[in-house]
C-alpha positions as CSV (number, residue, x, y, z in Angstrom):
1,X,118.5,97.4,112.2
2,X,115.9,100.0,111.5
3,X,117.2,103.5,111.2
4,X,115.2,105.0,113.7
5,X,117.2,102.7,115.8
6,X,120.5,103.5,114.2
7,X,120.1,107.4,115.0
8,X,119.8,106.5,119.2
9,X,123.2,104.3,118.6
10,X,124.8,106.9,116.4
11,X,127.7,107.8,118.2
12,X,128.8,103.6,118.2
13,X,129.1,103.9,114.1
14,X,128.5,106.2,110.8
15,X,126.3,107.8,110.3
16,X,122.8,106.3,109.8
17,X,121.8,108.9,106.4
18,X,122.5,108.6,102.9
19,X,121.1,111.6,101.4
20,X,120.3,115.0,102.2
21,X,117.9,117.6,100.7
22,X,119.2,121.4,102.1
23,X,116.1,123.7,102.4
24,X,118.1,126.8,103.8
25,X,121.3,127.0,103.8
26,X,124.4,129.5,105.8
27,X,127.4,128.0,105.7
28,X,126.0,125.2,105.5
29,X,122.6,123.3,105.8
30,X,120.6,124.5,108.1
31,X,117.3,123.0,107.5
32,X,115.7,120.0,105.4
33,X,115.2,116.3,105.1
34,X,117.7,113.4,105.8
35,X,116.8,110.2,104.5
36,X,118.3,106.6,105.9
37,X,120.4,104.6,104.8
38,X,119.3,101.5,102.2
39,X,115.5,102.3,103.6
40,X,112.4,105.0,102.5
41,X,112.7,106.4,106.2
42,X,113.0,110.4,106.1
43,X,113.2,113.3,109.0
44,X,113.3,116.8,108.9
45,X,116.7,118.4,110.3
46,X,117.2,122.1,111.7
47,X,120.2,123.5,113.1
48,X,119.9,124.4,116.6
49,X,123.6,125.6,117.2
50,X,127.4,125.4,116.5
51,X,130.3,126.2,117.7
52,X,132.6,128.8,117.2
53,X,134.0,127.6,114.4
54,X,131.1,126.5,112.8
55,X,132.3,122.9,112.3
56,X,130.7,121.2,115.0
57,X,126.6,121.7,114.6
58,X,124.0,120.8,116.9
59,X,121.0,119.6,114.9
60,X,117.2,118.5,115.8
61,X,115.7,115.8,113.9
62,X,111.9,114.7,113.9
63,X,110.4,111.9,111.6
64,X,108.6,112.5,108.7
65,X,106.0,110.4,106.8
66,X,107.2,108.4,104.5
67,X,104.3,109.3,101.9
68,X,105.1,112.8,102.7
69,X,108.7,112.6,102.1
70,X,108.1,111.6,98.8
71,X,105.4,113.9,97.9
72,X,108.4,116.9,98.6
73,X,111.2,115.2,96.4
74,X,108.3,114.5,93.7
75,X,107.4,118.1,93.4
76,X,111.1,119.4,94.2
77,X,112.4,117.4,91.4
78,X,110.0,118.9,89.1
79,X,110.9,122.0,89.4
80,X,114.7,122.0,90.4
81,X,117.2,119.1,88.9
82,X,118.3,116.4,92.0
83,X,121.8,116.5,92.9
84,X,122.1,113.6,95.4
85,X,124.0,112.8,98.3
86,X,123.6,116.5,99.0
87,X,120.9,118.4,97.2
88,X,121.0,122.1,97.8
89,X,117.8,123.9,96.2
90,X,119.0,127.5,96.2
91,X,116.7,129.5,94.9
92,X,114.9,128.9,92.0
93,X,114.7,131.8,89.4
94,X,111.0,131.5,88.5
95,X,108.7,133.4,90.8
96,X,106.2,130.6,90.6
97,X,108.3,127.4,91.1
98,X,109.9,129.3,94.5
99,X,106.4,129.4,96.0
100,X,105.6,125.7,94.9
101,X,108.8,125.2,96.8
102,X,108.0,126.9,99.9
103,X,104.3,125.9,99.9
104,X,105.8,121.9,99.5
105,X,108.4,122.4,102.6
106,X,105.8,124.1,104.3
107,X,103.2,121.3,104.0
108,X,106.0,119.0,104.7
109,X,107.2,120.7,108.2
110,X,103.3,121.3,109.4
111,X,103.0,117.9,109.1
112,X,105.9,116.0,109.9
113,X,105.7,114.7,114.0
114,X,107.9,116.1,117.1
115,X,111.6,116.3,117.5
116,X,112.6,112.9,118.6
117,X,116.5,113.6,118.6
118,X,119.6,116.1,119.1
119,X,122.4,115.1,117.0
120,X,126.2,116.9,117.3
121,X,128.1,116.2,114.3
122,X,130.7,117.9,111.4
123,X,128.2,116.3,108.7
124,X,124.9,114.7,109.1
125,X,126.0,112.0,106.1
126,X,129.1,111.7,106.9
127,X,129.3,111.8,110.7
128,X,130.6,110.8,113.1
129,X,127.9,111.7,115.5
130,X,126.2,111.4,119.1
131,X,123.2,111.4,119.3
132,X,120.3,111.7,122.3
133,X,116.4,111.1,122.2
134,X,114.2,113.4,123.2
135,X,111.5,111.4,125.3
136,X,108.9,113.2,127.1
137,X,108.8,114.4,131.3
138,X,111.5,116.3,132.6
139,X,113.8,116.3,129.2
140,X,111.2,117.1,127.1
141,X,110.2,120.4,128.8
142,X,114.0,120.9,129.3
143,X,114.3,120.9,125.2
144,X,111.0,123.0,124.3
145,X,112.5,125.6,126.9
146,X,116.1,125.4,125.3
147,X,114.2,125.3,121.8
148,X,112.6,128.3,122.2
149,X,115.1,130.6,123.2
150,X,117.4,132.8,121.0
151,X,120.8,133.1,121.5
152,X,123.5,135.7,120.0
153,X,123.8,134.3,117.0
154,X,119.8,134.1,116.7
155,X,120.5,134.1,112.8
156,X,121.2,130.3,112.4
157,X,120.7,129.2,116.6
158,X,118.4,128.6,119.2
159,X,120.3,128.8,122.9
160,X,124.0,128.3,122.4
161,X,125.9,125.7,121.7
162,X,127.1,124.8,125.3
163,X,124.0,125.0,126.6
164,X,122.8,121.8,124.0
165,X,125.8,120.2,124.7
166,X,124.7,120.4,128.3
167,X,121.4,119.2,127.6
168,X,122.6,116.3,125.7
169,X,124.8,115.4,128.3
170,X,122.4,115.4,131.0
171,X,119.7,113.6,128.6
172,X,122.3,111.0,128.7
173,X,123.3,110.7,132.2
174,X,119.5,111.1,133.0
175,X,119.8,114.3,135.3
């Protein structure tokens, strides 16, 4: 099974990522590429929410190009040493080697397509997870408008965390 496919049954198994690149990180990852299981498939995660404990995380996730994907880890991993499952870049030291870093992400989120799914989980490898899709029509518009507004903890979120847990419950129920 593909594992585009895997993230839409998510919440029947484990999680469908192997490997994690952190490009911001507060308390956690809060922004970077997953990549699949067993397969060159790669998206591009931000955190939209948690809760109030900070364990359970609300994250979007859109695809990325495979070509593109590697393009970032080629010129990450010249600069800054891998440490997979998890690799956290921090910040590099040299002045030069952070703005190859940010110029690389940046290329990489410009061109990477839509969010296509809202994922709650403790741990995007480790799971387990639900997941939802984010088609286009009503839910669409309903996520852009969700997406776009700030919440009170505007320093890691984007609306709160019940209001994404709403919206992935009515994605799934179809209301």
């Amino acid at each position: 099974m593909a594992c585009l496919d895997r993230i839409s049954q998510w919440d029947i198994g484990q999680s469908p990522f192997d490997r994690l690149i952190a490009f911001e990180v507060y308390d956690g990852a809060t922004s970077g590429m997953v990549f699949c299981s067993g397969g060159a498939e790669a998206l591009r995660f931000s955190l939209a929410a948690w809760d109030e404990r900070q364990e359970a995380r609300v994250f979007t996730l859109a695809p990325i190009a495979a070509e593109d994907a590697t393009e970032v880890v080629k010129i990450l991993t010249g600069l800054i040493a891998p440490r997979w499952p998890e690799w956290w870049l921090g910040q590099p030291r040299n002045h030069n080697a952070r703005r190859a870093v940010d110029a690389a992400i940046s290329r990489l989120v410009g061109r990477s397509q839509g969010e296509r799914w809202v994922v709650l989980t403790e741990d995007l490898l480790k799971g387990p997870g639900k997941s939802v899709g984010v088609p286009h029509g009503l839910q669409r518009r309903r996520f852009e408008s969700l997406s776009a507004r700030d919440s009170p903890d505007a320093e890691v979120s984007k609306g709160t965390f019940a209001e994404w847990v709403g919206f992935m419950e009515r994605a799934t129920t179809g209301l």
